[in-house]
Every structure is written in structure tokens, then in C-alpha cells.
KOLTORDO-360621 format. One record per residue: x, y negated, z of N, C-alpha, C in turn; residue in one letter. Coordinates in nm, 4 decimals. Atoms other than C-alpha are relative to their C-alpha. Last residue first. Layout:
<rs>
n.px,n.py,n.pz,ca.px,ca.py,ca.pz,c.px,c.py,c.pz,residu
X,Y,Z,X,Y,Z,X,Y,Z,a
...
</rs>
This chain:
<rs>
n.px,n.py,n.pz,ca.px,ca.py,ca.pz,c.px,c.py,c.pz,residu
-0.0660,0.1178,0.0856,-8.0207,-12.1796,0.1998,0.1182,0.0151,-0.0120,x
-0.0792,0.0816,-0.1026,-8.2305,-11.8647,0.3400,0.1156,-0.0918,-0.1105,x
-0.1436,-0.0328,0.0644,-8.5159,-11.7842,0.1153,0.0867,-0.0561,0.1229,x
-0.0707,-0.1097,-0.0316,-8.8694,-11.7810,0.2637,0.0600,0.0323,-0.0295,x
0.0543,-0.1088,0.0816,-9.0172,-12.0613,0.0591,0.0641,0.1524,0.0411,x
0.1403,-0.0036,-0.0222,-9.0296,-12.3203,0.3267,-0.0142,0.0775,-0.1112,x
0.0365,0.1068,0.1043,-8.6411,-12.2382,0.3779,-0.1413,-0.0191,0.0207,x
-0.0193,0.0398,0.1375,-8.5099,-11.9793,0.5995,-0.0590,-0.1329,-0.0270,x
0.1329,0.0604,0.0670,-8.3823,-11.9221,0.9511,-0.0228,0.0237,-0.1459,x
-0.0120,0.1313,0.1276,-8.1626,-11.6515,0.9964,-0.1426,-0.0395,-0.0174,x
0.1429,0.0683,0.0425,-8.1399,-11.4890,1.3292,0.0803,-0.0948,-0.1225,x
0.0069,0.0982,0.0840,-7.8234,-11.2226,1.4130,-0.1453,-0.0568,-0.0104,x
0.1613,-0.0132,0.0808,-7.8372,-11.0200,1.7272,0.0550,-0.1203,-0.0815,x
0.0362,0.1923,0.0120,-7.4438,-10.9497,1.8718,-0.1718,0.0278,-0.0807,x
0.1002,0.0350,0.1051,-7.3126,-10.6263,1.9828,-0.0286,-0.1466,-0.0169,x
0.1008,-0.1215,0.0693,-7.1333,-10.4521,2.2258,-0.0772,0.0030,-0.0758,x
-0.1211,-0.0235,0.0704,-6.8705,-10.6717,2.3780,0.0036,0.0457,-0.0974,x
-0.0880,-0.0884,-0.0359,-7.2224,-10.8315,2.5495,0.1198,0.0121,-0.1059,x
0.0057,-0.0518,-0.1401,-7.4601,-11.0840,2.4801,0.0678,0.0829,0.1027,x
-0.0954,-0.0825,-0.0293,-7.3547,-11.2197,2.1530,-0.0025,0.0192,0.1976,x
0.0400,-0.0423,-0.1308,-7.6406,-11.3842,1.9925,0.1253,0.1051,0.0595,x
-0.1033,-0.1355,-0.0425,-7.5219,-11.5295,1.6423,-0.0116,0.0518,0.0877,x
-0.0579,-0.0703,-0.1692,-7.7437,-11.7512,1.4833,0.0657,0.0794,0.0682,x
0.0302,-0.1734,-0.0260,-7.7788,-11.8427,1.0806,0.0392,-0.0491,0.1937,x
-0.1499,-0.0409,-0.0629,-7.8911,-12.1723,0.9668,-0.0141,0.1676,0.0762,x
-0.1002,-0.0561,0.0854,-8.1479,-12.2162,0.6460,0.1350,0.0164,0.1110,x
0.0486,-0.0869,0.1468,-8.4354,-12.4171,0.8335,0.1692,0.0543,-0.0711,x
-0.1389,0.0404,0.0704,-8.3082,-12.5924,1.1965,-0.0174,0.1254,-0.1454,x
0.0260,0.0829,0.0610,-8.6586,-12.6589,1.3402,0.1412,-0.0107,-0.0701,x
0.0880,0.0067,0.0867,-8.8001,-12.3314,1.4148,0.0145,-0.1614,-0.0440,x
0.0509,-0.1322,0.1006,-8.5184,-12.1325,1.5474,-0.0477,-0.0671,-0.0791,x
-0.0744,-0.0066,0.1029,-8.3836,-12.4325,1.7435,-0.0281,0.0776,-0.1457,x
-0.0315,0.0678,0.0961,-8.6756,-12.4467,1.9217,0.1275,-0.0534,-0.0744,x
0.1352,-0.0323,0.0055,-8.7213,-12.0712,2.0819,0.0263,-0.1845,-0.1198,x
-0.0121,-0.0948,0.1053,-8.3415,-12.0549,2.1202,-0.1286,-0.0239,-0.1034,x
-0.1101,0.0435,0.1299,-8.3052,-12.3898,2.2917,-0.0113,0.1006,-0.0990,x
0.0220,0.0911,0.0725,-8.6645,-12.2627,2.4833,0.0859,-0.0571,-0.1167,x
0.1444,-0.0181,0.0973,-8.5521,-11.9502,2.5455,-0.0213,-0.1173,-0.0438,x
0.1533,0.0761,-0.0578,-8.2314,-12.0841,2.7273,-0.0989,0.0636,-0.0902,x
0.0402,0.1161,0.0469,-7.8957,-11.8403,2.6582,-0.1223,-0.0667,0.0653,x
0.1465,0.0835,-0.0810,-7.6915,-11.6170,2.8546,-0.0459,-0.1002,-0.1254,x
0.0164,-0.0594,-0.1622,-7.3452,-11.4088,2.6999,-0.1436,-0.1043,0.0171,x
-0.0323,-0.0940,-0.0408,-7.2332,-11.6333,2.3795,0.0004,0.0582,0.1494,x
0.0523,0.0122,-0.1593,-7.4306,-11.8100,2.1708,0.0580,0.1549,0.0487,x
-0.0198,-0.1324,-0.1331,-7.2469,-11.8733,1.8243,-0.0833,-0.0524,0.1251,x
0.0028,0.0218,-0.1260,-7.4204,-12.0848,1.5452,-0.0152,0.0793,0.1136,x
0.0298,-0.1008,-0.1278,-7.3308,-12.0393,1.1892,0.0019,-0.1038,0.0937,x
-0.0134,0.0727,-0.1290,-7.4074,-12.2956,0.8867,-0.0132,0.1140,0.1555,x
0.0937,0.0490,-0.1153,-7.4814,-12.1159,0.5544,0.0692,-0.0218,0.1685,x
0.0822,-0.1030,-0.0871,-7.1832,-12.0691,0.3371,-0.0760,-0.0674,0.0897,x
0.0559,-0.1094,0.0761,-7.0569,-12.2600,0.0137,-0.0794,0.1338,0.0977,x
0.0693,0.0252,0.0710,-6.8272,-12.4344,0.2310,-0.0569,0.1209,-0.0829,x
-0.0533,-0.0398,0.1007,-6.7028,-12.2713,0.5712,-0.0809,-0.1050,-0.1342,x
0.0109,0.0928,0.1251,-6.8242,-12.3796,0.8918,0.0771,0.0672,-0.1498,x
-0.0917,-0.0345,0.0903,-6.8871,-12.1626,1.2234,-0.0194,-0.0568,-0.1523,x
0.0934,0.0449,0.1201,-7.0010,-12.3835,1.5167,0.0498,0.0268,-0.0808,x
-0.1175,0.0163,0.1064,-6.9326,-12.2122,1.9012,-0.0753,-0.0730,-0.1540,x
-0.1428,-0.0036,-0.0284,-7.0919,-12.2280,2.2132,0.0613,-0.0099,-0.1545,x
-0.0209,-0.1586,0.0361,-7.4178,-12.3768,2.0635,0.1627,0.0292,0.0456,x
-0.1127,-0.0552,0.1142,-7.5470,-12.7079,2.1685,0.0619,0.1513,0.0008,x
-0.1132,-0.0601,-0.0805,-7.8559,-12.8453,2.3020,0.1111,0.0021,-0.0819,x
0.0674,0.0652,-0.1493,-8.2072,-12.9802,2.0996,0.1318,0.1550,0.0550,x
0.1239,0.0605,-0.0463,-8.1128,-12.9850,1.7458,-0.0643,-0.0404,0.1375,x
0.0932,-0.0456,0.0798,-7.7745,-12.8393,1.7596,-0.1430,-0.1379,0.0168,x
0.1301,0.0057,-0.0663,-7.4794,-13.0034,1.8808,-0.0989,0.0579,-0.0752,x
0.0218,0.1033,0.0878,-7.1202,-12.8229,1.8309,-0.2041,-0.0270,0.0857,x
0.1157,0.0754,-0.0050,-6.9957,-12.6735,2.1138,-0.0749,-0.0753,-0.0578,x
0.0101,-0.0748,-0.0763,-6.5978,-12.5496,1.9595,-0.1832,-0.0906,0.0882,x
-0.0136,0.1423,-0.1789,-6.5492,-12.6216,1.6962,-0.0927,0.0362,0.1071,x
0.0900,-0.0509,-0.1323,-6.4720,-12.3146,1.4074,-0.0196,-0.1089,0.1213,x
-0.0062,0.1123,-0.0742,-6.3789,-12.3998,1.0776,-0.0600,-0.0065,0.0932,x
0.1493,0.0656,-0.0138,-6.3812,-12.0479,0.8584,0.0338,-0.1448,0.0830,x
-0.0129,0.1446,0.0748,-6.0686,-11.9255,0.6494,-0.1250,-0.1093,0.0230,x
0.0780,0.0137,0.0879,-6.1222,-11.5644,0.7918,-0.0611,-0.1218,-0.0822,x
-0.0801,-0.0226,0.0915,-5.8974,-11.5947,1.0305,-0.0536,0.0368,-0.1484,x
-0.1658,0.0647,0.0930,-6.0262,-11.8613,1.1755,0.0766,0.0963,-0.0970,x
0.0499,0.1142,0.0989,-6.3810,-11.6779,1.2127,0.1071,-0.0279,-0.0725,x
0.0533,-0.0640,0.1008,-6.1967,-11.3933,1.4347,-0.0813,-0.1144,-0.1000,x
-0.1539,-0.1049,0.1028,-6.0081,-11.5948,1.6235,-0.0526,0.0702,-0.1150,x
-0.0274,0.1221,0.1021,-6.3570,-11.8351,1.7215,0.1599,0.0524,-0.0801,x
0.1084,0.0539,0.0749,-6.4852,-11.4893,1.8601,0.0566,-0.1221,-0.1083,x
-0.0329,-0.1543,0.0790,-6.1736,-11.3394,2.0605,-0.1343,-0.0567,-0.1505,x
-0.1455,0.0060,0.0463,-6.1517,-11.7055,2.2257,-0.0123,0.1239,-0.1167,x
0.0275,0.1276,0.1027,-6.5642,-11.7436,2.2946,0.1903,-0.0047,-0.1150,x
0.1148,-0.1045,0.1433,-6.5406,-11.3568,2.4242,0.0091,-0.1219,-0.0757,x
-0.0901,-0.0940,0.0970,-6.2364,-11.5323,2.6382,-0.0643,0.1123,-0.0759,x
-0.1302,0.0779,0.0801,-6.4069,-11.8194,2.7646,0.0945,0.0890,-0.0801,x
0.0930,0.0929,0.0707,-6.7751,-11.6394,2.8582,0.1592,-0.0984,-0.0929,x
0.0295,-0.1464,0.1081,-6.5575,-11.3199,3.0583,-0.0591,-0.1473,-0.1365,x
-0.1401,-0.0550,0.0781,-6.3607,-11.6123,3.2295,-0.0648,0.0642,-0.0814,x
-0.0510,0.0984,0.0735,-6.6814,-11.8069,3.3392,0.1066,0.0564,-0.0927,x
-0.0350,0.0710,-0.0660,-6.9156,-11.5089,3.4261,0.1189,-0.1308,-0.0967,x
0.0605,0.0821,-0.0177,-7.1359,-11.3152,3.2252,0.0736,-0.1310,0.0803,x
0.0457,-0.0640,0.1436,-6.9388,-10.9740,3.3031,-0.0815,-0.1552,-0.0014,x
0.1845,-0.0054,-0.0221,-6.7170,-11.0539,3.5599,-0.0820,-0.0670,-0.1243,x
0.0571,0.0530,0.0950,-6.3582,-11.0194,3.4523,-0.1452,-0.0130,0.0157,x
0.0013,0.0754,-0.1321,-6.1724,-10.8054,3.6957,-0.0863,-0.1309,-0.0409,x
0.1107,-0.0717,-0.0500,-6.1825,-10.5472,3.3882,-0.0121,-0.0531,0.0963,x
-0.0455,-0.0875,-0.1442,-6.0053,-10.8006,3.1608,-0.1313,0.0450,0.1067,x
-0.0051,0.0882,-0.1241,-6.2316,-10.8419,2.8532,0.0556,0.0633,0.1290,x
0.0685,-0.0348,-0.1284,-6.1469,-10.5217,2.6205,0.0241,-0.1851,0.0952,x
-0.0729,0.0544,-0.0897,-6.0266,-10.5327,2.2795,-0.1488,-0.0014,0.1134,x
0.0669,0.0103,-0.1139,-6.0995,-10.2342,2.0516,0.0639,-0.1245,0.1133,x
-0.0156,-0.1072,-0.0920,-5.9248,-10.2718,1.7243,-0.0696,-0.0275,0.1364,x
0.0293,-0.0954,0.0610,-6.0094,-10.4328,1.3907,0.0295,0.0930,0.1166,x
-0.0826,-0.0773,0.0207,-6.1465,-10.7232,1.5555,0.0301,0.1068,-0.0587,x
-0.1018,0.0873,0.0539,-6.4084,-10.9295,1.5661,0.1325,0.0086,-0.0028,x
0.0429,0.1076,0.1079,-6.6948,-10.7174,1.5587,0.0815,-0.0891,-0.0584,x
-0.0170,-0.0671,0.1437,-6.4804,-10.4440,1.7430,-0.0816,-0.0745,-0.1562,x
-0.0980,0.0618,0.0643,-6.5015,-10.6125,2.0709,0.0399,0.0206,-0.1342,x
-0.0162,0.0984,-0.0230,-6.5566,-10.3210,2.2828,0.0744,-0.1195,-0.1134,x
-0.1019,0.0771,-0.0549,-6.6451,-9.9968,2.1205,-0.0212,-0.1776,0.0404,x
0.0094,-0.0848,-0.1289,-6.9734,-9.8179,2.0338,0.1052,-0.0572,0.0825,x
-0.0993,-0.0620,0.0265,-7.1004,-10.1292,1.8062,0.0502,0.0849,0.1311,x
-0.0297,-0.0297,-0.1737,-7.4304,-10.2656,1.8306,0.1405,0.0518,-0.0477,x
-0.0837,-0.0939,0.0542,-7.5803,-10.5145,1.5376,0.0633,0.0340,0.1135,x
-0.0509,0.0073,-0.1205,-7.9401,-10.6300,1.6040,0.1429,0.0839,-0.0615,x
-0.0101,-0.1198,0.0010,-8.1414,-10.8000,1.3051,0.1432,0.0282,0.1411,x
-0.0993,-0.0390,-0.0796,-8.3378,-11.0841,1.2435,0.0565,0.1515,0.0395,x
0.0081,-0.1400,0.0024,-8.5271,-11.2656,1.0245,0.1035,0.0512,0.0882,x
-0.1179,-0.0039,-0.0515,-8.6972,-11.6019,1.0103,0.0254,0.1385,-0.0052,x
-0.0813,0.1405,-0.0046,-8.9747,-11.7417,0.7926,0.1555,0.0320,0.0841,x
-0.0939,0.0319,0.0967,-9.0741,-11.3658,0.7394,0.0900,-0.1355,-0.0100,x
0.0146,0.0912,0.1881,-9.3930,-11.3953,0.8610,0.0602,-0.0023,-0.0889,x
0.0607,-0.0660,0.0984,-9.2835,-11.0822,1.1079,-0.0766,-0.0487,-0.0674,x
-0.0478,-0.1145,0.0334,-9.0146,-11.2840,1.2595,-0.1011,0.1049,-0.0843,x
-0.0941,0.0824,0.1339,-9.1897,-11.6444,1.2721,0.0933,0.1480,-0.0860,x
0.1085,0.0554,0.1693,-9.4673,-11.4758,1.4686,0.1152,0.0163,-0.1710,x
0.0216,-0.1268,0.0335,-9.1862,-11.2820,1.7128,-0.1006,-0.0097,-0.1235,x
-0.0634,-0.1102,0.1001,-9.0640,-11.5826,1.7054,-0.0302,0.0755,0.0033,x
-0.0222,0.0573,0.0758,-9.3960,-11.7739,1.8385,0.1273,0.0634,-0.0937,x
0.0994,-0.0350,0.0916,-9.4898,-11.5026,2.0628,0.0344,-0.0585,-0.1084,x
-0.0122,-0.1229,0.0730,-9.1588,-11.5440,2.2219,-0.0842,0.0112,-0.0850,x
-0.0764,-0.0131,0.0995,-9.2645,-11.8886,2.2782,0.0929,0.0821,-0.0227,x
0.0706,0.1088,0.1137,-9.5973,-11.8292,2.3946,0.1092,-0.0387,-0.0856,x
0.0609,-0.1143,0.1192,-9.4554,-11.5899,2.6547,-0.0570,-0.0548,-0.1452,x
-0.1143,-0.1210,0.0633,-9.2168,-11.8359,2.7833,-0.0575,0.1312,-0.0490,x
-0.0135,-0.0869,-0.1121,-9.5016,-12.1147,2.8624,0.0722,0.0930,-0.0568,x
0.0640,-0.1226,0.0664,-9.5941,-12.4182,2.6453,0.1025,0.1236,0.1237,x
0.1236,-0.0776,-0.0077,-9.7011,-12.7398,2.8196,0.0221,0.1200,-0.0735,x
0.1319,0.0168,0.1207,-9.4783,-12.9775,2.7039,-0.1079,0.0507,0.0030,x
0.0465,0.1541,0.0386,-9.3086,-13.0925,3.0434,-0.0887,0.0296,-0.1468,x
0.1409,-0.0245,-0.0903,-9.2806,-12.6769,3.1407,-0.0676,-0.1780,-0.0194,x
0.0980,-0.0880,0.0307,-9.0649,-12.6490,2.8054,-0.1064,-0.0008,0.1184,x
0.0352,0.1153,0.1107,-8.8362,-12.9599,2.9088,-0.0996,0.0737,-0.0642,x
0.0646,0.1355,-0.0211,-8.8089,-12.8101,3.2519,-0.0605,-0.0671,-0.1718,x
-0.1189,0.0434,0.0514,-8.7491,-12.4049,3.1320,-0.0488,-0.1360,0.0534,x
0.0245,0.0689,0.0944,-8.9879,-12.1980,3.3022,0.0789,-0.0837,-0.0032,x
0.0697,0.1436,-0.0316,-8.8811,-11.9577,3.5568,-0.0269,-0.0536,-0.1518,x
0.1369,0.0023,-0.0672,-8.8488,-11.5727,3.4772,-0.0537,-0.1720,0.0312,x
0.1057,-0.0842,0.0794,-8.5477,-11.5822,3.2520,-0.1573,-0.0379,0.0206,x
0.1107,0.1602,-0.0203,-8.3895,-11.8862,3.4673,-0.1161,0.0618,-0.1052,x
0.0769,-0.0196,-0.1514,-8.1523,-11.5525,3.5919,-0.1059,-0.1546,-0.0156,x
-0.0446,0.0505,-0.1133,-8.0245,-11.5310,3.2335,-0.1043,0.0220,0.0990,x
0.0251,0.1466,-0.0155,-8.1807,-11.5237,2.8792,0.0619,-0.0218,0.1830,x
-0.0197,0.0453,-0.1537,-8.0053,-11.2434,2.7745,-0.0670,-0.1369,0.0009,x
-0.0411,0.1274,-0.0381,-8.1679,-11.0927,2.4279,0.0206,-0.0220,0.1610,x
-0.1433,0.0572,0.0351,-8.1881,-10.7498,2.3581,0.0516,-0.0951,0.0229,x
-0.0854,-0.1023,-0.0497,-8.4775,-10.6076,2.5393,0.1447,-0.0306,-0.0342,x
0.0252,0.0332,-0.0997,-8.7116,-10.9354,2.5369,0.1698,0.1406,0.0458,x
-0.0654,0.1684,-0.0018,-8.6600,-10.9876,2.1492,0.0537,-0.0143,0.1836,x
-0.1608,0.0168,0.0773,-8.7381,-10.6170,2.0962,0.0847,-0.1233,0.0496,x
-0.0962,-0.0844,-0.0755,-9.0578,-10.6254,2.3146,0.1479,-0.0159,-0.0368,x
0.0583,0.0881,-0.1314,-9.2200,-10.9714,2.1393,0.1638,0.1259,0.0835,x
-0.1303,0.0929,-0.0202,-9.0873,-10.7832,1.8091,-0.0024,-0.0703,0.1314,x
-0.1181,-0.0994,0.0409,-9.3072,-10.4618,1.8385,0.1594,-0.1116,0.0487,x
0.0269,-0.0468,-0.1233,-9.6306,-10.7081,2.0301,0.1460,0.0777,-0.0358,x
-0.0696,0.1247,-0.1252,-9.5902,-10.9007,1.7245,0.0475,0.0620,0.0851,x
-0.0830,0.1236,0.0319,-9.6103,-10.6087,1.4926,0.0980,-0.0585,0.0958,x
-0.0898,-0.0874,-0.0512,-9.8703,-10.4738,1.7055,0.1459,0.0080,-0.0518,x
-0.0075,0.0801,-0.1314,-10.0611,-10.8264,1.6450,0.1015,0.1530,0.0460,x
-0.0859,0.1302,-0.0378,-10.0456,-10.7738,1.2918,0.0646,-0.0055,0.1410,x
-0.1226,-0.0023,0.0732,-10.1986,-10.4331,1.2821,0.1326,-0.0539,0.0011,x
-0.0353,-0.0739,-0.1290,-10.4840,-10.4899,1.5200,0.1472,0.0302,-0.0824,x
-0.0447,0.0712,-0.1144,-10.5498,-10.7867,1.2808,0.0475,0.0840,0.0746,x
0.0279,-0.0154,-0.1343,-10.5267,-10.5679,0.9331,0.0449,-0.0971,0.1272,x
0.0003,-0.0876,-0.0741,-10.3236,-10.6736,0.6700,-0.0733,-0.0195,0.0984,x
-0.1406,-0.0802,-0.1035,-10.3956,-10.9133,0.4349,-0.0065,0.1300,0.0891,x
0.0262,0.0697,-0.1352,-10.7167,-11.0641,0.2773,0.1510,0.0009,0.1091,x
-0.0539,0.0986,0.0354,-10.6453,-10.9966,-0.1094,-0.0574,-0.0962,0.1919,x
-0.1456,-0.0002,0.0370,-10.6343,-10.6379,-0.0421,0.0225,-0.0992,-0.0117,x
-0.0093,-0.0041,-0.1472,-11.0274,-10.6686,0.1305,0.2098,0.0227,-0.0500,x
-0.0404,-0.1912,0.0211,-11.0973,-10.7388,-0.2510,0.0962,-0.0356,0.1589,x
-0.1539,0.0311,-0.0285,-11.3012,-11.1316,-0.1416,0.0482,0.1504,-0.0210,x
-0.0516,-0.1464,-0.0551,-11.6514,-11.1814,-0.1828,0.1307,0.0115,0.0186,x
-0.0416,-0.1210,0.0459,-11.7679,-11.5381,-0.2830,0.0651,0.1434,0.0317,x
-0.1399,-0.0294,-0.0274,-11.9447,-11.7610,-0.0980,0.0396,0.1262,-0.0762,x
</rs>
């Protein structure tokens, strides 16, 4: 067997796995998955894989590079899709039906005006996404806004190659995910 220059092996395992262990946390601090956080999802407890296993899995796919992601916060309300602070009425429960219909309203406004084609639940691979932003010549958005499922997140991620994600948990930010390609480009 031949020898190998310990540079043409990769990085370090304790290395890697802290990494993981970096994005595992990240993924867990920013993302809402709701009050079904802690249970297991049905169609994820029918395959056999368990909600740490598929964090582990993006947090893989995130520091392979196959997917990438980044968190954008803003100090004001609303200011992603606007040029001025708008505020969900303050009687408005945070997560609730009204606050979830009128972040989806302030959201698909902002696309339209920006010459995008916005419908409203489109289907993804396995569920559907509150919102579906279209344009030609641009990669394929998909809003989630306030709560999502791990699992829809967890396989959507890894079987819809070249679409972007939008995570919008609060007024206060959104997490982007872009898949890519099988050569780590996004399409």
C-alpha cells in the first residue's frame, strides 16, 4: 500500500466533527422548528432516522459544501422587505395565524415588486413551502415562514439540488440555504 502526504488525507477528524458539532448548534439556535421540536416527526419516526441524525446530516451537507447557509438579522422590524420598519400588529401573536398571514403578505409584496412570481404554497418535494419565488434566469426560492418540520427541511435540503430557502422566523431575520449541484455550484 502506498503512503499517502497526510495533506492529501484531509483535515483532521476531531476537527471535522467540531465543525459539525459548530453547525449542529447554529442550526438548533436559529431555526424554529415549533412545539413538535422535541417529538419525532411521523414520516421520519416510520424510516427510522431520529432529529439529531438529521441535523447531523445538514450540518454534514453544510460543512461539505453541498449546501450553504447563512443567517441575515436586521435591528428593525421587517426591513428585509421593506425600505421602512413595518411592525406586525402588536395584538398579533407572534407565531400565530395573523402574525404567519401578514409576514407571508409583507414577504410576497416585496418579491412582486421586484418583478418576481410569487404563489402562494407551492409543492416541494415532500410538503410545501409558504411561499414560491419565480423569476427567469434565477434560482427557484422557497419561503418558510415562522415554524417549520425538520424533517421537510432536513429532506428537502438534500433532494431539491440548485434551490435557494428562505427561513423567516421572526421580523428579524431570515436564514438562507442553497442547495448546489453535484459539483458544488448552485444552478
Amino acid at each position: 500500500m502506498e503512503e499517502k502526504d497526510s495533506d492529501q488525507n484531509g483535515l483532521p477528524w476531531h476537527t471535522v466533527e467540531r465543525a459539525i458539532a459548530r453547525e449542529h448548534a447554529w442550526l438548533n439556535k436559529v431555526l424554529d422548528f415549533g412545539q413538535r421540536a422535541k417529538e419525532q416527526d411521523e414520516v421520519a419516526s416510520q424510516l427510522g432516522i431520529e432529529n439529531y441524525q438529521m441535523l447531523r446530516q445538514i450540518s454534514i451537507a453544510l460543512v461539505g459544501g453541498s449546501t450553504s447557509a447563512k443567517e441575515i438579522v436586521t435591528e428593525k422590524a421587517n426591513v428585509l422587505w421593506s425600505d421602512q420598519e413595518v411592525l406586525v400588529a402588536s395584538k398579533t401573536e407572534r407565531h400565530g395565524e395573523e402574525w404567519h398571514r401578514a409576514m407571508m403578505d409583507i414577504i410576497k409584496k416585496h418579491f412582486q415588486r421586484d418583478g418576481f412570481e410569487v404563489i402562494n404554497e407551492p409543492y416541494l418535494n415532500f410538503g410545501r413551502a409558504d411561499l414560491g419565488v419565480y423569476k427567469p434566469n434565477y434560482q427557484n426560492l422557497y419561503v418558510e415562514v415562522g415554524t417549520t418540520s425538520l424533517f421537510k427541511l432536513w429532506r428537502n435540503l438534500s433532494s431539491m439540488p440548485g434551490a435557494i430557502f428562505l427561513f423567516v422566523p421572526t421580523e428579524f431575520g431570515a436564514i438562507e440555504f442553497v442547495t448546489k449541484d453535484q459539483y458544488g455550484k448552485p444552478i
